[in-house]
ZAMARGU-4260 file (C-alpha; in steps of 0.2 Angstrom, whole numbers, plus 5000, padded with zeros to 4 digits):
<rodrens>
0) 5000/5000/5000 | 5007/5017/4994 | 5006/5031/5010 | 5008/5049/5006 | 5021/5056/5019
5) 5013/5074/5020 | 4995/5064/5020 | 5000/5054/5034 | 5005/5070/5044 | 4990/5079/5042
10) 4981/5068/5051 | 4996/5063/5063 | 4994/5083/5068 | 5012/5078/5077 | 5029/5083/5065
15) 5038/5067/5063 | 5053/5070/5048 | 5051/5054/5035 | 5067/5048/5041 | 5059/5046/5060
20) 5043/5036/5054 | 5053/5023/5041 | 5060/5018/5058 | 5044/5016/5066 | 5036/5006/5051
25) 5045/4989/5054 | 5041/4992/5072 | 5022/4991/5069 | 5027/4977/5058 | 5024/4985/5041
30) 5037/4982/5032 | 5044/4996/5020 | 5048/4990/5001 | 5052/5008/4996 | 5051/5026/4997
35) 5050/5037/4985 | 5051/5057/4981 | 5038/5062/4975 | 5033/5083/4971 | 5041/5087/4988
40) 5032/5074/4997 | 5036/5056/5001 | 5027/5040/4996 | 5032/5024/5008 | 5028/5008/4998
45) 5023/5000/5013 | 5020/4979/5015 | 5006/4976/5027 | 5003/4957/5031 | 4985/4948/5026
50) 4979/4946/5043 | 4979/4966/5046 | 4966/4974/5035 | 4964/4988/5048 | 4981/4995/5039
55) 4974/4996/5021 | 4966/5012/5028 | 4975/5031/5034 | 4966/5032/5050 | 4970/5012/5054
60) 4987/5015/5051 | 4989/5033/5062 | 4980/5022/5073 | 4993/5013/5077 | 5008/5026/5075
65) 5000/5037/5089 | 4998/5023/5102 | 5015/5017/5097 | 5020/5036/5102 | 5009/5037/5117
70) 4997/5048/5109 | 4976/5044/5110 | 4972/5047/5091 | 4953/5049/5090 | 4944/5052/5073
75) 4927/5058/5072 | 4917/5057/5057 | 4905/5071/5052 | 4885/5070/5051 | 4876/5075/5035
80) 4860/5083/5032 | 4846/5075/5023 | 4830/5076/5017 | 4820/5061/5018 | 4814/5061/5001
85) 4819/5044/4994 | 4819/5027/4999 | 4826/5012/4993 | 4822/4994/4993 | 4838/4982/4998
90) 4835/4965/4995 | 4847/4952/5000 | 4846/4933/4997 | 4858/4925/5010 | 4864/4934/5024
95) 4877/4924/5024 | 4884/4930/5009 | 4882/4949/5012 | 4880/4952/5030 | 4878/4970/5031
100) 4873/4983/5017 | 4872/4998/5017 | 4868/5014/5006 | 4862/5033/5002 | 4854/5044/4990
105) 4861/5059/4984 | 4854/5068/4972 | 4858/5084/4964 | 4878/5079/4959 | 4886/5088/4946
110) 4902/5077/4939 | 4915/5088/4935 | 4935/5087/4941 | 4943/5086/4959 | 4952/5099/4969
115) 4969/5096/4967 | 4973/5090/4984 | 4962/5077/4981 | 4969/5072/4965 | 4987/5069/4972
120) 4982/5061/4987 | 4974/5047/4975 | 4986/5046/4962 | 5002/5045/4977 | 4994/5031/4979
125) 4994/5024/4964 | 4977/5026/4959 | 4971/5036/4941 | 4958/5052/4945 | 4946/5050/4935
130) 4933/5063/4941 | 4928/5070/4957 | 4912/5054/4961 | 4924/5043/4957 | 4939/5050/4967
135) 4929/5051/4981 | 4926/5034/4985 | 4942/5031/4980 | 4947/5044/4991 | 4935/5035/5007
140) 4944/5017/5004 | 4960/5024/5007 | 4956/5033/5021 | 4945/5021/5030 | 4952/5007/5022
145) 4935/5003/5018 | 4930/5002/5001 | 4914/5010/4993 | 4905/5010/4977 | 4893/5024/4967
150) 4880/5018/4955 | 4870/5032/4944 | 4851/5028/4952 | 4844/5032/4934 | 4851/5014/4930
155) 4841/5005/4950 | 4826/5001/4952 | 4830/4991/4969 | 4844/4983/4975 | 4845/4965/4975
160) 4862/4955/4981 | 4862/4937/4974 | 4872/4924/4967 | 4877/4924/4947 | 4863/4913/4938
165) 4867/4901/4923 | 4875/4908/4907 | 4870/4926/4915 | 4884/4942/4911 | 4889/4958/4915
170) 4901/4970/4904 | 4911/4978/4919 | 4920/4996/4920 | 4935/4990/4907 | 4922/4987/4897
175) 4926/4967/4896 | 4911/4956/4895 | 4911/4943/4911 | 4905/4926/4915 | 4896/4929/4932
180) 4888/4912/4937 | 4887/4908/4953 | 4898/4922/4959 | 4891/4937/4971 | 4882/4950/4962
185) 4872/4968/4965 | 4858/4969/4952 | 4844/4980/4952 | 4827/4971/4948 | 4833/4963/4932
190) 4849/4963/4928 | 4867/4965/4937 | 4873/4980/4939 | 4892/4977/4948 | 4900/4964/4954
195) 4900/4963/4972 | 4916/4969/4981 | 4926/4968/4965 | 4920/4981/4953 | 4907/4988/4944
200) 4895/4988/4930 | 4900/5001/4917 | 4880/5001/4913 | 4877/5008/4931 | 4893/5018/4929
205) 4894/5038/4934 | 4896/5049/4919 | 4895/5068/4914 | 4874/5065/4912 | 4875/5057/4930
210) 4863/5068/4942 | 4858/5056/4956 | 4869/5043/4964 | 4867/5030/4974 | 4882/5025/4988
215) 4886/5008/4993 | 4895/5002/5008 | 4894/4985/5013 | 4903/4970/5019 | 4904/4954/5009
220) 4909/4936/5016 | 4928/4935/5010 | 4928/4918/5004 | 4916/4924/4990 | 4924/4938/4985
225) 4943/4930/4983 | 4934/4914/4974 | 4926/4928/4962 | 4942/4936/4960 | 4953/4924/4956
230) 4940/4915/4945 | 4939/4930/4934 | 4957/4932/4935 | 4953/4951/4941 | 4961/4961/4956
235) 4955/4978/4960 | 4961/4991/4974 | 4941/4983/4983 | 4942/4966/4980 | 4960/4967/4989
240) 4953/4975/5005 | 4936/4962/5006 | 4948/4948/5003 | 4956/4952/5020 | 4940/4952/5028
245) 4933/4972/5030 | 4926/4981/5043 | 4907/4977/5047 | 4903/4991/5061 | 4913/5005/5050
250) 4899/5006/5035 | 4886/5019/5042 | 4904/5030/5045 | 4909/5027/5028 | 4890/5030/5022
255) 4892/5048/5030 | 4910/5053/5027 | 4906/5049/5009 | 4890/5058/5008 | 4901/5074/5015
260) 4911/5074/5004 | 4898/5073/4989 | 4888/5087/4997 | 4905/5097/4997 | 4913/5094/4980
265) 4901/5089/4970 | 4886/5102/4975 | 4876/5083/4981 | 4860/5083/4994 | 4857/5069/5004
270) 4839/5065/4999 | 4837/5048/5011 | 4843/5044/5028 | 4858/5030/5029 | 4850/5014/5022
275) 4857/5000/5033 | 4852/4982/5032 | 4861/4972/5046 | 4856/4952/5044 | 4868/4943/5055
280) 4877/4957/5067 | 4893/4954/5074 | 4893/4946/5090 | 4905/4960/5103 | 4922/4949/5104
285) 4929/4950/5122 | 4945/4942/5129 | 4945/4941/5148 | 4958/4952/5154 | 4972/4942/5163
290) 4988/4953/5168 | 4998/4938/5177 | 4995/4928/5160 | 5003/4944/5150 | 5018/4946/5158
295) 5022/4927/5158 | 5019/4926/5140 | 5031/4944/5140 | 5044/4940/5152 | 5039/4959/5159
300) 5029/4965/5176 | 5015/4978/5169 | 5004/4983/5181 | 4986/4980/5175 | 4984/5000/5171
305) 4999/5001/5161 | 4993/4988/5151 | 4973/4996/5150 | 4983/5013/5145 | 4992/5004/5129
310) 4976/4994/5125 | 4964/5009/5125 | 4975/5020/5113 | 4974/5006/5100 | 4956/5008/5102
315) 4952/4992/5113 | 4939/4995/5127 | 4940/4987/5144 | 4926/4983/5154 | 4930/4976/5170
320) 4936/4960/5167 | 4932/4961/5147 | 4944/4966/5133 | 4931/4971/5119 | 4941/4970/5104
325) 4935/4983/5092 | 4926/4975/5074 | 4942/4982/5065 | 4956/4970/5072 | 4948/4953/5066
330) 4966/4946/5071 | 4964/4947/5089 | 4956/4932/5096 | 4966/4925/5114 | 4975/4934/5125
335) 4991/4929/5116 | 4987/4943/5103 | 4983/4956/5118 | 5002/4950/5125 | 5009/4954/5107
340) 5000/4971/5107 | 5004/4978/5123 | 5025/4971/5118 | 5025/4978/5102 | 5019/4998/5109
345) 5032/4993/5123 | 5045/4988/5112 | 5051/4972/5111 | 5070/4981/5114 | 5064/4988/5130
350) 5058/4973/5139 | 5071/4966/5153 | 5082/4951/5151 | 5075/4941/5165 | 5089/4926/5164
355) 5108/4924/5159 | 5114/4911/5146 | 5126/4901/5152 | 5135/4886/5140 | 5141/4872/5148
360) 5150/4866/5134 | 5152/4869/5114 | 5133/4871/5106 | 5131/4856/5093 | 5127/4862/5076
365) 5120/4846/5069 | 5117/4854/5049 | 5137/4861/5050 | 5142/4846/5040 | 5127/4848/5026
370) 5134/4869/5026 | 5150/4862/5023 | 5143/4848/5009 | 5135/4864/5001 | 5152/4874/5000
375) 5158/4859/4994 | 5146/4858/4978 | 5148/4876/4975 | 5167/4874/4973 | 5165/4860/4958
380) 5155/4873/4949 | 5134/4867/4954 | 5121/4880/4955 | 5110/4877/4971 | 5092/4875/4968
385) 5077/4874/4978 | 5063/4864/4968 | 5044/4861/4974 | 5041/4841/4984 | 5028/4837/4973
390) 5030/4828/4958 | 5021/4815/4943 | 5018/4799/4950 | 5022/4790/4933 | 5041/4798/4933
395) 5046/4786/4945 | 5049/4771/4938 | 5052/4760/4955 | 5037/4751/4965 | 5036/4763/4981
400) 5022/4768/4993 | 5017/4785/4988 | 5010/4800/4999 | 4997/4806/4989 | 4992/4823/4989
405) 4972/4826/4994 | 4971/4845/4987 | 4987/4845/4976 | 4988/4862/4967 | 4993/4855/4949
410) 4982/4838/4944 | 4996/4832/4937 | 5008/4833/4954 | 4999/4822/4967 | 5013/4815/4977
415) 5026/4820/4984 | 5043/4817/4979 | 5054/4800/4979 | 5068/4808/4971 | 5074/4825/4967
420) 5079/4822/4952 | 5062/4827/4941 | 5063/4844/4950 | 5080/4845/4944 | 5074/4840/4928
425) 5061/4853/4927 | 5072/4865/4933 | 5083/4863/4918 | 5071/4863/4906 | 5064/4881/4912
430) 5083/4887/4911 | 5087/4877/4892 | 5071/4885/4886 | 5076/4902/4890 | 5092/4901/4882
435) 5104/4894/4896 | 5118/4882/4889 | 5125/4874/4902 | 5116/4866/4917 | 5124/4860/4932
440) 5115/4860/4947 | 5110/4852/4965 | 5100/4851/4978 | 5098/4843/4995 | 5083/4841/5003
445) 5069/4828/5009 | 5062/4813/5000 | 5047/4803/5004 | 5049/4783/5002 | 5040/4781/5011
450) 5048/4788/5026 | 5057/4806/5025 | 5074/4804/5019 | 5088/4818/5015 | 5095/4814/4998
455) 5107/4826/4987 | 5104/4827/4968 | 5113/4834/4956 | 5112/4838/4936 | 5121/4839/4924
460) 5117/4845/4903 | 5119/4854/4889 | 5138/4859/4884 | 5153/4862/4895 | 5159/4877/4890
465) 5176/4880/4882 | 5190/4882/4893 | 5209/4886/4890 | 5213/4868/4889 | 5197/4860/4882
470) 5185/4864/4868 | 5166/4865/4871 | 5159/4850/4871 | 5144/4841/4878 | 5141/4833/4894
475) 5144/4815/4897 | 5143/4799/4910 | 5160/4803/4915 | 5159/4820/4920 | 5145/4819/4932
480) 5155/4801/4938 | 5170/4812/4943 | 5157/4827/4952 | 5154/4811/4962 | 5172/4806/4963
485) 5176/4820/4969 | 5164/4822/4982 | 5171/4805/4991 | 5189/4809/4991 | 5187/4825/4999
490) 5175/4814/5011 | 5190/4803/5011 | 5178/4787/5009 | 5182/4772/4998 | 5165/4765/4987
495) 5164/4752/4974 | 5151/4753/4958 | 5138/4738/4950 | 5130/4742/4937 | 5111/4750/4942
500) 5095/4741/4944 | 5088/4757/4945 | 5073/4762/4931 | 5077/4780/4934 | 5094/4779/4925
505) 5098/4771/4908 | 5107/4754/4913 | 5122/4754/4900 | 5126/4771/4909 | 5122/4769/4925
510) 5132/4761/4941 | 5124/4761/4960 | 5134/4766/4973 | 5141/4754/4987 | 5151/4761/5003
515) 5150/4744/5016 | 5140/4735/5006 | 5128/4746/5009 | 5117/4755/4992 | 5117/4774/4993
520) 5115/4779/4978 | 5116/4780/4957 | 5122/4791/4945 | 5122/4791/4926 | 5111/4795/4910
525) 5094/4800/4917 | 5081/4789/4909 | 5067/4803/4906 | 5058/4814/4891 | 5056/4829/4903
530) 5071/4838/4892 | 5075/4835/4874 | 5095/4835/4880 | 5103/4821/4886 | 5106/4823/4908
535) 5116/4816/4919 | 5113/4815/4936 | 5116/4810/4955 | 5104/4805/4967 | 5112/4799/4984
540) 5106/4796/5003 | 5118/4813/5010 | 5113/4807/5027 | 5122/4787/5023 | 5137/4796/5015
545) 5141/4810/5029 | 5138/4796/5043 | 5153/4786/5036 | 5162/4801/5034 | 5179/4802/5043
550) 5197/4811/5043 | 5209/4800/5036 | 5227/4806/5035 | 5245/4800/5029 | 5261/4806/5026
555) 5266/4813/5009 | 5277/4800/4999 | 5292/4807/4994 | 5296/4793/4984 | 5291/4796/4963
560) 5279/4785/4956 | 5279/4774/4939 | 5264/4770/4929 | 5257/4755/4918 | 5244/4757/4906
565) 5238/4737/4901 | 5223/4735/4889 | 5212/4720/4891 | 5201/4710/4882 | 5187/4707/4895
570) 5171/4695/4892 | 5154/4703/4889 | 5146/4705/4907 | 5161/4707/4920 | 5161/4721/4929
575) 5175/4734/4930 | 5174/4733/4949 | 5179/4716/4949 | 5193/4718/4938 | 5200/4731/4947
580) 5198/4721/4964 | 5209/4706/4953 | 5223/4719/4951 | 5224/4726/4968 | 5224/4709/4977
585) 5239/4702/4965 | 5249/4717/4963 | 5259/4725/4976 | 5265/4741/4979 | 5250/4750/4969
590) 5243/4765/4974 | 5229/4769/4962 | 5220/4760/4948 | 5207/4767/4934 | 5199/4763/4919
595) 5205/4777/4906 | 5197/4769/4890 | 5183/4757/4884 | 5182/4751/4865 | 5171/4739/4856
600) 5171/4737/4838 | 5183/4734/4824 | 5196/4721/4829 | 5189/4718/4845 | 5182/4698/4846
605) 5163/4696/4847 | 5158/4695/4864 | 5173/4705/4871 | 5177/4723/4873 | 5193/4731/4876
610) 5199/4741/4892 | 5212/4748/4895 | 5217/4752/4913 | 5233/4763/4922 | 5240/4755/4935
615) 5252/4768/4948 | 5267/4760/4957 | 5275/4765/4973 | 5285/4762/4988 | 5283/4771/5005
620) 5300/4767/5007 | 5312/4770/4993 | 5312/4770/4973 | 5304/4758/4963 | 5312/4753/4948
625) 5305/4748/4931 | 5309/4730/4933 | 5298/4729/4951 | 5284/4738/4939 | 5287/4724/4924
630) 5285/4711/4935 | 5268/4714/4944 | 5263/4716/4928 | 5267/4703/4923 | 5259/4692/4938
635) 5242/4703/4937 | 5240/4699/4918 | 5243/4679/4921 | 5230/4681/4935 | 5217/4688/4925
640) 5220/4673/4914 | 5212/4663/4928 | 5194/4674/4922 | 5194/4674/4901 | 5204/4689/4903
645) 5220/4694/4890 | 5230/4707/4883 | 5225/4717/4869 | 5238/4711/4852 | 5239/4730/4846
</rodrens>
């Protein structure tokens, strides 16, 4: 909501610079998104939350400033003089739809242009003047809060608040025609003429020829009006304030500041008395005051009369025992609402520590190590990302017990997730369609499956960009398989591969993760048509890994080392795991082995495939020479023997 500083003052009578009330905002719980200069005044956007509609309006929001500064605001609103000479007939169908209406005639209007004050007042705040009917009730909402609506009485008959029948319409002030069925309406005796707390009709609409007016102010059930709005996808400066639940006992003031105002700038007479229809009155809301509650629920000591004195400025009343809650603050409702009243005028700040904090020992951050994963990530180049816990049912591929949603917000996404790989998917596919190259990204949070389990995720597609020593190319299966590789040496944990027997990932590229024995994960090609690119992705238990983790440490070799590249011809089917478990239990003196090159093809026998691994030799304790090197060799390539496994004749 836009305020106009100077506004604000006026009827603050107290000179506070701009700089002293952006300090007393966020203490009052409005939050400021900006200010701006406008004309020698200044507007504060301000950010006011959904459960305090008294704050949509000046006088609410003074309110509040003057009890926060001690001060007793009180704002009377002016009678009006009338002649009974009109009646009208106000009809409404349920009560609980439109609990209290309320209306008067003024007759005599001349529609021409505001005064000027007016005029800038309205548009400060972000509203278009229009003419001087129209910018008075625009006028009225924002300074009750309260919104208000003027029909041309040429266009009434009677008024008559109903529901939208079949197939009926209604072309509305933009001049768009509407679908109204079944939402709230004001008609007159045979057709709509505005749709209730939203906006009007334009053929009920003020114009120059206008001469009588009828002025509405009412209070509409809130749950209609937000199912209106949103239905006809249409948000107005009214619907917004209805939608927050309005002020029911602030019509007949609204009724008479608005008539005023018409009397006094637009040459208007009141021609009927104030019209009020009141089906279901509010029952008077009362907490029973209890002081010794209040300061426990404070930490404080406030006498019961300080408290009374806070309570009474915000315009509460206390009788005896009774805390009547005015029909503006539909938020208060237990006496844990009253505490955070009274603490908010006090000031938080100014309340008394009543205890000391003393640590016994070192405080336990047990999510340091998930902060520290996160660091970890970032460093190997991943994006963070935070992606919804709903997904499709049909994306997983496994058999799982699903939570199904009851009330999902997209048909389509009624469980929630058992992997977090399809809202990494769907994350990539928003950022590839709007031009982005290169996805790399992660995420760690909760899976259903079907208890809560913490899992990581990570993606990987579309090119690699170029880099001083590498051309841009595409990502592959190895690049996501050393993300992962280089996730568990800097865990310092050991892991062994199998080849997956998990649907989510295509099984030629595709290995599950062992660490004891124990599955924690897959990584590989992605099997999914989310994204046209090909993806490659990690989806692993974090909580699994990070329990095993541990600080291993050992002393640099000074030592050099020698290496051995030996390509094999290995049977259809065996593993790489268990070939590389052959070499390590027959050689000695090796510190690392890996796989550096697959190839099947041209002069490669039919039911083998060539791989060609490197071997590192070296002593802890002195040089190895080349003969050393030869000679394991040697003995791991006549052990593999033993399993159909030979050198490659090159």
């Amino acid at each position: 909501m836009k305020v106009s500083y100077e506004w604000l003052k006026e009827i603050l009578e107290k000179d506070l610079n701009p700089e002293e009330l952006l300090k007393i905002f966020p203490s009052l719980g409005m939050g400021v998104e900006s200010v701006e200069k406008k004309d020698g005044d200044y507007v504060y956007d301000l950010e006011i939350t959904p459960n305090r509609p008294d704050l949509l309006g000046m006088i609410g929001i003074v309110r509040e400033i003057s009890a926060y500064l001690g001060l007793r605001k009180e704002f009377e609103f002016p009678d009006i003089i009338y002649n009974d000479e009109a009646d009208l007939n106000i009809e409404i169908e349920d009560k609980n739809d439109c609990p209290r209406y309320g209306a008067i005639v003024i007759d005599n209007i001349k529609v021409m242009d505001s005064p000027d004050w007016m005029k800038e007042r309205i548009e400060k705040s972000g509203i278009r003047s229009l003419n001087n009917v129209v910018d008075i009730s625009n006028y009225v909402m924002l300074l009750t809060g309260h919104p208000v609506h003027i029909f041309d009485a040429e266009k009434i008959d009677k008024i008559v608040i109903r529901r939208g029948r079949k197939n009926e319409k209604i072309v509305t002030l933009d001049g768009v025609e509407r679908d109204v069925e079944d939402i709230l309406l004001i008609c007159n005796s045979s057709e709509p003429v505005a749709i209730a707390g939203i906006m009007g009709g334009e053929y009920s609409g003020v114009n120059t020829k206008t001469k009588r007016v009828i002025v509405e102010s009412a209070f509409f059930n809130p749950v209609l009006i937000r199912r209106g709005s949103k239905k006809l996808n249409l948000k107005t400066e009214a619907s917004y304030r209805f939608e927050r639940t309005a002020d029911i006992g602030i019509i007949p003031d609204v009724l008479k500041i608005t008539g005023k105002l018409l009397q006094d700038f637009s040459s208007g007479k009141v021609i009927s008395k104030i019209i009020d229809v009141y089906l279901q009155e509010r029952k008077e809301k009362f907490i029973i005051f209890d002081e010794k509650k209040i300061n426990k629920i404070l930490g404080t000591d406030y006498s019961k009369e300080e408290m009374k004195m806070k309570l009474e400025l915000l315009g509460f009343k206390i009788e005896g025992e009774k805390i009547i809650v005015p029909s503006s603050r539909r938020d208060v409702e237990i006496i844990e609402d009253i505490a955070e009243e009274i603490g908010v005028l006090t000031g938080y700040d100014n309340i008394k520590r009543r205890f000391s904090f003393i640590f016994s020992g070192v405080a336990k951050d047990e999510f340091e190590f998930v902060r520290e994963f996160k660091y970890l990530l970032k460093g190997l180049g991943l994006n963070e990302v935070i992606t919804l816990s709903f997904m499709e049912k049909n994306f997983e591929k496994r058999d799982l017990d699903f939570h199904y949603i009851k009330n999902p917000m997209w048909p389509e996404k009624n469980v929630m997730r058992t992997n977090l790989l399809y809202g990494l998917l769907n994350c990539a596919k928003t950022n590839l369609n709007r031009g982005y190259e290169t996805i790399s990204l992660f995420e760690i949070g909760n899976v259903f499956l079907p208890e809560q389990e913490l899992h990581l995720g990570i993606l990987l597609s579309g090119n690699l960009k170029r880099r001083w020593f590498e051309q841009e190319r595409r990502f592959n299966f190895y690049d996501v398989k050393g993300v992962f590789e280089n996730l568990i040496e800097n865990l310092n944990l050991e892991c062994e591969f199998k080849e997956t027997i998990n649907p989510l990932f295509h099984t030629e590229q595709g290995l599950d993760i062992y660490i004891n024995g124990e599955n924690i994960g897959t990584l590989g090609l992605i099997n999914q048509n989310i994204i046209e690119e090909d993806a490659f992705g990690i989806e692993l238990k974090l909580l699994k890994i990070l329990q095993e983790k541990g600080r291993k440490f050992k002393k640099i070799n000074r030592f050099p080392f020698l290496k051995r590249d030996i390509s094999l011809l290995v049977p259809d089917g065996l593993e790489n795991s268990h070939i590389i478990d052959i070499i390590l239990k027959e050689g000695r003196f090796i510190e690392k082995v890996e796989l550096i090159d697959i190839y099947k093809g041209k002069n490669i026998p039919e039911g083998f495939k060539s791989m060609t691994y490197r071997i590192i030799f070296r002593k802890d304790d002195g040089t190895m020479n080349s003969e050393e090197a030869d000679e394991i060799t040697k003995k791991i390539v006549h052990r593999l023997k033993d399993f159909n496994i030979r050198l490659r004749e090159m």
